[in-house]
ZAMARGU-4260 file (C-alpha; in steps of 0.2 Angstrom, whole numbers, plus 5000, padded with zeros to 4 digits):
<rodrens>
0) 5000/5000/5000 | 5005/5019/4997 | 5009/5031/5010 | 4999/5047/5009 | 5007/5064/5006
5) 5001/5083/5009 | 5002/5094/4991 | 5012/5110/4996 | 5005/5128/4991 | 5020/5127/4977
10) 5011/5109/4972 | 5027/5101/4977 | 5025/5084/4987 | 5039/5074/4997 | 5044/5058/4992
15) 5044/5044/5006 | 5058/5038/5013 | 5054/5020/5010 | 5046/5022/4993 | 5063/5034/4989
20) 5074/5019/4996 | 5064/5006/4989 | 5068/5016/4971 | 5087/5020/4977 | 5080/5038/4974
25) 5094/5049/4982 | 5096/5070/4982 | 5101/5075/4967 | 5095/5062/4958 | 5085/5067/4942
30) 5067/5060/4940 | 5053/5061/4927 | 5036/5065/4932 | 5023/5059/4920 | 5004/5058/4918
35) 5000/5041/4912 | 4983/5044/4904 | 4978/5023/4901 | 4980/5021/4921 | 4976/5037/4926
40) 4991/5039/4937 | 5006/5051/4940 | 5022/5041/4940 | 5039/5047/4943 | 5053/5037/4937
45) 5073/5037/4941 | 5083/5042/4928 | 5096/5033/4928 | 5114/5038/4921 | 5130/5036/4924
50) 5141/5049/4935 | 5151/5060/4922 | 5169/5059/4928 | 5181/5072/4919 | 5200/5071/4923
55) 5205/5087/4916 | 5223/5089/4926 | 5219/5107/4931 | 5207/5118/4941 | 5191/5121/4931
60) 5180/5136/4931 | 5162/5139/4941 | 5158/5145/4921 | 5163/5127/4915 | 5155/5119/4929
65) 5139/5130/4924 | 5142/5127/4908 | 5141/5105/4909 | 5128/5106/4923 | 5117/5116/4907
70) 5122/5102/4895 | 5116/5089/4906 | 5100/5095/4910 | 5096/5100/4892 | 5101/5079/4888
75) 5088/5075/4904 | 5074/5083/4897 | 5074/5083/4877 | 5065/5068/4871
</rodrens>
């Protein structure tokens, strides 16, 4: 059975922790958030990548950390 959760004023709801353990959902994770009209249902699904690991032999730039955090989140969400 689901646990019941309280929609905030910004329409924001928590995640559980067991439900958030049970879908190794940790902070900072990305998640979809989808309305799956057949069931009738919200469902929010891990996305599941692998951590990007750059090796660049000097200090990098907040720009350049910026910079890949935009790329990344433009891949999550295009289609």
């Amino acid at each position: 059975m689901g646990e019941v959760v309280k929609v905030t004023r910004n329409y924001q709801v928590t995640i559980p922790a067991a439900v958030r353990a049970k879908a190794n959902i940790r902070e900072g994770d990305l998640v979809e958030v989808l309305y799956d009209e057949d069931e009738g249902v919200i469902k929010i699904i891990p996305i599941r990548r692998k951590r990007l690991t750059i090796r660049l032999g000097r200090r990098i730039t907040v720009e350049e950390i910026e910079e890949a955090i935009e790329e990344l989140l433009d891949e999550a969400t295009s289609p």
